[in-house]
MDTraj code that builds the backbone (N, CA, C; nanometers):
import mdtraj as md
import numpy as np

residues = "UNK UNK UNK UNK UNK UNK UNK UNK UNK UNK UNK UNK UNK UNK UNK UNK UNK UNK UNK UNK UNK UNK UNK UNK UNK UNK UNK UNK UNK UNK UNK UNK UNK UNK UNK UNK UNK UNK UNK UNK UNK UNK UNK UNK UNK UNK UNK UNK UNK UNK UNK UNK UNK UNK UNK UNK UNK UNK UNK UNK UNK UNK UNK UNK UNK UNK UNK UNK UNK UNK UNK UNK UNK UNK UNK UNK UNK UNK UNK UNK UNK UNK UNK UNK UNK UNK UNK UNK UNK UNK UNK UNK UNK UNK UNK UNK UNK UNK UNK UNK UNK".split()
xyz = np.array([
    [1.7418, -0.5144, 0.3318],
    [1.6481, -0.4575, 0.4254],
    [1.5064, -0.4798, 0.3726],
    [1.4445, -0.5280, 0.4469],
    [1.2825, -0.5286, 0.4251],
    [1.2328, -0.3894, 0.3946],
    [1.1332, -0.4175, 0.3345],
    [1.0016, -0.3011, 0.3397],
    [0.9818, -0.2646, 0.4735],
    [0.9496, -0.3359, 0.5831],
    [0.9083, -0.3099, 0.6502],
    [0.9827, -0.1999, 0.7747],
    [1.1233, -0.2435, 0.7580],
    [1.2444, -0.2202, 0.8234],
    [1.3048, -0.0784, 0.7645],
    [1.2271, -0.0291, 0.6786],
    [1.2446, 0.0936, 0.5920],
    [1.1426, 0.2176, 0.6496],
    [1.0545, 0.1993, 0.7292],
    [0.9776, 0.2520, 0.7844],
    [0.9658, 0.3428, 0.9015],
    [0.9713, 0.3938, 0.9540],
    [1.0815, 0.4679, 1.0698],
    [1.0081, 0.4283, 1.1840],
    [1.0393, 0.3771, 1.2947],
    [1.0185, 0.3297, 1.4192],
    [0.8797, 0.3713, 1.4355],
    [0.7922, 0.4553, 1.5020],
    [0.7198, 0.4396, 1.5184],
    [0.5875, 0.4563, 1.4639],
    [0.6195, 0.5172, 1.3237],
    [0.5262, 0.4597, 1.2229],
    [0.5204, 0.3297, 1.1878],
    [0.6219, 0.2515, 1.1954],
    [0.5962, 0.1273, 1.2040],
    [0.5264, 0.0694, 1.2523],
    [0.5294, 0.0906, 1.3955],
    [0.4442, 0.0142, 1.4902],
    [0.2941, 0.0682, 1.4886],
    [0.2958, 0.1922, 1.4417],
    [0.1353, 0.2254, 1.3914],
    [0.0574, 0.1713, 1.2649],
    [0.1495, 0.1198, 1.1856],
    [0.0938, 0.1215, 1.0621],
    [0.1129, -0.0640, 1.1313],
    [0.2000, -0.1674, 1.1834],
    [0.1718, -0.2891, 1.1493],
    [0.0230, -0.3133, 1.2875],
    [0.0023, -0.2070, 1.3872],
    [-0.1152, -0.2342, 1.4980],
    [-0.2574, -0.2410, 1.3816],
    [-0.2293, -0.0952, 1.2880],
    [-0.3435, -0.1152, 1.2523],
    [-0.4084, -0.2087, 1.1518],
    [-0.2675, -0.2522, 1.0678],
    [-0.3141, -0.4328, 0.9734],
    [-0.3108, -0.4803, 1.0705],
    [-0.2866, -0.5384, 1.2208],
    [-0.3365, -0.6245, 1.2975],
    [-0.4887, -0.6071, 1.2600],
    [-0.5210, -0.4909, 1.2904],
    [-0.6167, -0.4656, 1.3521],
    [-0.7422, -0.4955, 1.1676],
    [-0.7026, -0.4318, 1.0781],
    [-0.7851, -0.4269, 0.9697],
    [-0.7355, -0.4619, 0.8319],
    [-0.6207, -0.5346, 0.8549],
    [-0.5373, -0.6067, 0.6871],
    [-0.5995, -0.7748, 0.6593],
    [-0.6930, -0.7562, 0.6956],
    [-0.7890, -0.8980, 0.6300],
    [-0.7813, -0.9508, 0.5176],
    [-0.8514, -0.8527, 0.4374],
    [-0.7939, -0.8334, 0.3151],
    [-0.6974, -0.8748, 0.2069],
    [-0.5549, -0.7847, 0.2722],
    [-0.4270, -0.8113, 0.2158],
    [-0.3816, -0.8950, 0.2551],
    [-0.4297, -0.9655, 0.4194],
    [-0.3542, -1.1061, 0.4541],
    [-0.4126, -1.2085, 0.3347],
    [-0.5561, -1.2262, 0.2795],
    [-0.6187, -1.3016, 0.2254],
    [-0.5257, -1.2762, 0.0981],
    [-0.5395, -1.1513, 0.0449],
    [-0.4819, -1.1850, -0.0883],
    [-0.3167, -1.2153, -0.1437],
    [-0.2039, -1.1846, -0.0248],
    [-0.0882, -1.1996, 0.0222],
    [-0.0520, -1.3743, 0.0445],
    [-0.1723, -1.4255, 0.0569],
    [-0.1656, -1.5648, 0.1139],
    [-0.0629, -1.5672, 0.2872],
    [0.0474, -1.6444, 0.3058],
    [0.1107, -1.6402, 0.4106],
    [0.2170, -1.5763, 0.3765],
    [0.2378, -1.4454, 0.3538],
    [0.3789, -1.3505, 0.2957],
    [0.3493, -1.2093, 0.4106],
    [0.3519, -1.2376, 0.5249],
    [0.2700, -1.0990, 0.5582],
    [0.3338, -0.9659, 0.5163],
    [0.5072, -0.9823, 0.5280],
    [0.6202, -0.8537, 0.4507],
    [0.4845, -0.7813, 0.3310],
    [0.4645, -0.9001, 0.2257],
    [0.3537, -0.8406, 0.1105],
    [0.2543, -0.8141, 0.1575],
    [0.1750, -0.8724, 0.2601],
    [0.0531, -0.7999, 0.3424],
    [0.0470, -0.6607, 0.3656],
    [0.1873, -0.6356, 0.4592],
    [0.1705, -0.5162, 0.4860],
    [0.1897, -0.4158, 0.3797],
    [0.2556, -0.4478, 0.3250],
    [0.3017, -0.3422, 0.1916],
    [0.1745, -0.3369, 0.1029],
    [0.0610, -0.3873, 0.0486],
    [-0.0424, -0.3568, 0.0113],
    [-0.1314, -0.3261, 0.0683],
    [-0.1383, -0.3629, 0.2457],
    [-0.1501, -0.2379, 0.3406],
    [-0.1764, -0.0699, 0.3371],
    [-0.0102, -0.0494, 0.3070],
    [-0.0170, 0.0587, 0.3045],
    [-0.0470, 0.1099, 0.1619],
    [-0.0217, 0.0316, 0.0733],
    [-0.1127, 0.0984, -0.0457],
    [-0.2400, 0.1273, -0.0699],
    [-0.2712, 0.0164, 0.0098],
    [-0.4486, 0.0356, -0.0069],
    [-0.5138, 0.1338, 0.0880],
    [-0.4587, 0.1585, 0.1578],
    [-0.5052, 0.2554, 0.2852],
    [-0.5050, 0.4330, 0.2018],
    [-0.3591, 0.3969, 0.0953],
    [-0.3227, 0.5753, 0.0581],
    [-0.4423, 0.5514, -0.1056],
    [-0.4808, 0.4518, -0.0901],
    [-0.5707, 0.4346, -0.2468],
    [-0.6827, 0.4946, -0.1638],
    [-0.7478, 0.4119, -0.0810],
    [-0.8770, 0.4663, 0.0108],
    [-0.9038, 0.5838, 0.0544],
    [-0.7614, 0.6452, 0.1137],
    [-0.7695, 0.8066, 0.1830],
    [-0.7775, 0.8789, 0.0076],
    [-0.6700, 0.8762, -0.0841],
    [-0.6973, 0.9721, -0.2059],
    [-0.8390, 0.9568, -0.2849],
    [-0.8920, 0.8182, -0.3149],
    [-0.9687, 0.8675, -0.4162],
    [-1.0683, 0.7695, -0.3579],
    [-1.0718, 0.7349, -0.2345],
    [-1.2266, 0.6516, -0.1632],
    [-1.2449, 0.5201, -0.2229],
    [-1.1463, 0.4354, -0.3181],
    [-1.1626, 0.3217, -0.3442],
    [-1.0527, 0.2239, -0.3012],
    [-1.0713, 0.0710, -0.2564],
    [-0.9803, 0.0130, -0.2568],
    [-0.9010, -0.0225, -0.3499],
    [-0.7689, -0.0685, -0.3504],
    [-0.6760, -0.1044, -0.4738],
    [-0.7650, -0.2349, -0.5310],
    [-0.8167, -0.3170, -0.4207],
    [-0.9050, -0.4070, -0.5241],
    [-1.0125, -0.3698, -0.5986],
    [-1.0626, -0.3020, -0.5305],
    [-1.1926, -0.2233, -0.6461],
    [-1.1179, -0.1616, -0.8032],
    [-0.9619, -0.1708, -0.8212],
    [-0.9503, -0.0884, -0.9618],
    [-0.9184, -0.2019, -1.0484],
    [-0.8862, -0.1473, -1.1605],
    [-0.8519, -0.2731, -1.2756],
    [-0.7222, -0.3298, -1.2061],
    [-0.7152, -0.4689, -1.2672],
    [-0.5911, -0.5446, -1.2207],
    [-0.4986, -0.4687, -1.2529],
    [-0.3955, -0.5358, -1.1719],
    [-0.2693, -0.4455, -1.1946],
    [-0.1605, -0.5994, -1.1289],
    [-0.0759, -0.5646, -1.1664],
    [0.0453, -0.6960, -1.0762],
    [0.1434, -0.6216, -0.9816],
    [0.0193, -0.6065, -0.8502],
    [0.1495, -0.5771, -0.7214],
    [0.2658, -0.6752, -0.6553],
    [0.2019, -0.7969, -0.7123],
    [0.3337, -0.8869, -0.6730],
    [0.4571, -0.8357, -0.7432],
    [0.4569, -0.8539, -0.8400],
    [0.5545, -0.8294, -0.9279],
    [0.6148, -0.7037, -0.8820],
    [0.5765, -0.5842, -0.8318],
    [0.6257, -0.4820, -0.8545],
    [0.6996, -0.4850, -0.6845],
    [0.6455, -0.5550, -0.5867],
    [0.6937, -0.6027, -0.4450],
    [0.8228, -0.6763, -0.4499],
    [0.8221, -0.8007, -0.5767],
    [0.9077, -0.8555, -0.5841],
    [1.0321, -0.7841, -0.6117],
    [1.0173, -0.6908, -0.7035],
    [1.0943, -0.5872, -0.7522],
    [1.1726, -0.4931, -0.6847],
    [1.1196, -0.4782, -0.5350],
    [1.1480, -0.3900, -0.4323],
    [1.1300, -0.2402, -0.4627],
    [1.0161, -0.2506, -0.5369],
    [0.9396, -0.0815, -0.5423],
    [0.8832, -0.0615, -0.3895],
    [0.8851, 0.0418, -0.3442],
    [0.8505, 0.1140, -0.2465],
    [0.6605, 0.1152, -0.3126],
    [0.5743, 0.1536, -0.1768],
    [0.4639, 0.1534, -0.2477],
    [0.4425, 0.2924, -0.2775],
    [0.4671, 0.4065, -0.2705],
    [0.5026, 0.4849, -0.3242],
    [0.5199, 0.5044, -0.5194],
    [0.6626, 0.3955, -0.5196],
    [0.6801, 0.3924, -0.7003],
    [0.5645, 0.2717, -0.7282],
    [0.4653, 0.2020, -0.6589],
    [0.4065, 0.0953, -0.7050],
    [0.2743, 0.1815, -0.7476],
    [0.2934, 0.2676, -0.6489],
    [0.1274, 0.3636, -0.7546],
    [0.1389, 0.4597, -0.8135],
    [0.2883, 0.4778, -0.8713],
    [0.3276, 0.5869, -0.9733],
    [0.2930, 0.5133, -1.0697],
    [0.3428, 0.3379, -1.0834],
    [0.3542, 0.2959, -1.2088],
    [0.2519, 0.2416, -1.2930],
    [0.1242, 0.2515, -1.1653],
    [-0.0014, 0.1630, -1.2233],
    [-0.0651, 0.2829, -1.3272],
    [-0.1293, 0.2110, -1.4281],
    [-0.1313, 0.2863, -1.5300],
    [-0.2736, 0.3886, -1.4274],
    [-0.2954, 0.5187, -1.5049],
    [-0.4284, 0.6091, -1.4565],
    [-0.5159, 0.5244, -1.5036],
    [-0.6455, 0.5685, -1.4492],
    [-0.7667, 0.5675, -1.4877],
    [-0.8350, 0.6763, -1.4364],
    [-0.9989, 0.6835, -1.5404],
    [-1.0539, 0.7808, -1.4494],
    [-1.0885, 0.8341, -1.3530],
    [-1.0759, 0.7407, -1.2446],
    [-1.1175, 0.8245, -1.0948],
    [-0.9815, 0.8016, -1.0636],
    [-0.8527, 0.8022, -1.0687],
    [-0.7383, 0.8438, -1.0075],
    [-0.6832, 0.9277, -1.0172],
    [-0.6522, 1.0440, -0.9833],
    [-0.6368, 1.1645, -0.9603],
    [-0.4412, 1.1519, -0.9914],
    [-0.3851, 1.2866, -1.0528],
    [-0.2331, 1.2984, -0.9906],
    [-0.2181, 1.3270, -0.8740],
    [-0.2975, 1.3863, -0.8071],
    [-0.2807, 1.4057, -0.6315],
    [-0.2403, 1.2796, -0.6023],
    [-0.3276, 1.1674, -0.6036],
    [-0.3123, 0.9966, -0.5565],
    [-0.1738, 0.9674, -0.5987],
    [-0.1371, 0.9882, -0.7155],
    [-0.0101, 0.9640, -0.7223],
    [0.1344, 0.9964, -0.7152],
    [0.1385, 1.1482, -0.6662],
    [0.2337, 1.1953, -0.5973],
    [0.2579, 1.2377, -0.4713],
    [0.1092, 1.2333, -0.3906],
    [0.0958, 1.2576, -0.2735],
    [0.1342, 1.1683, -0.1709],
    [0.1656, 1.0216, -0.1960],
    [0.2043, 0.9644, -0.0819],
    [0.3609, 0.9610, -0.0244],
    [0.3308, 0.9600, 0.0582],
    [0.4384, 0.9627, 0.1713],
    [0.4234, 0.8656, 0.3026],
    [0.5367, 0.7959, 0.3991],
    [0.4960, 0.7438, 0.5291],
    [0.4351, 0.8741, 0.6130],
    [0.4727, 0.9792, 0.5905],
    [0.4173, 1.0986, 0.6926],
    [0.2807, 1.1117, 0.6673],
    [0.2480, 1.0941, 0.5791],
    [0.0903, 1.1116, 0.5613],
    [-0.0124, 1.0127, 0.5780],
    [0.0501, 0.8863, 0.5993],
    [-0.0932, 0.7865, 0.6772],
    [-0.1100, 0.7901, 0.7519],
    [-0.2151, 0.7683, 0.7707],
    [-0.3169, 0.8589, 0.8986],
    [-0.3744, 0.7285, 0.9292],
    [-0.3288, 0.6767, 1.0881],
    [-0.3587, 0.5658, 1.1598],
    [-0.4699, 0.5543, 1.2218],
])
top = md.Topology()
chain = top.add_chain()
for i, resn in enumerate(residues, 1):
    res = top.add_residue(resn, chain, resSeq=i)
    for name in ("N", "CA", "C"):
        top.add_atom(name, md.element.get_by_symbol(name[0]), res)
traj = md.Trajectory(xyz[None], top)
């Protein structure tokens, strides 16, 4: 099962309208993988709502790797190491119920 297919119906279709609409970004850095598009999608969206920065704005980290792996993005921002402006809120607070389209 995909990432994507893990998502419950109509959060789905909210969360892939709005990377239509604003995953520029993650399409660019995804190259042509959009499955990985969206999934750093939704990471970057729960990075932006918790602590106001994008996942590209922090130190590198290897989300491929952890996609490849079939981490949920959820365990993909448990595992990135802290830094100072990341909060434990950011990292236990996400959920699909809580992005806010």
């Amino acid at each position: 099962m995909s990432f994507i297919e893990t998502i419950p119906g109509h959060v789905r279709d909210a969360v892939l309208a709005s990377f239509e609409a604003d995953g520029a970004e993650q399409r660019e850095y995804a190259g042509d993988d959009r499955e990985f598009a969206v999934w750093l999608y939704v990471i970057d969206r729960s990075c932006r709502r918790r602590i106001g920065v994008s996942i590209f704005d922090l130190a590198d980290f290897c989300w491929r790797d952890h996609f490849d792996d079939g981490a949920t993005p959820k365990k993909a921002l448990s595992a990135r190491p802290r830094c100072g402006t990341v909060s434990s809120e950011h990292h236990h607070a996400y959920s699909y119920g809580m992005i806010r389209i």
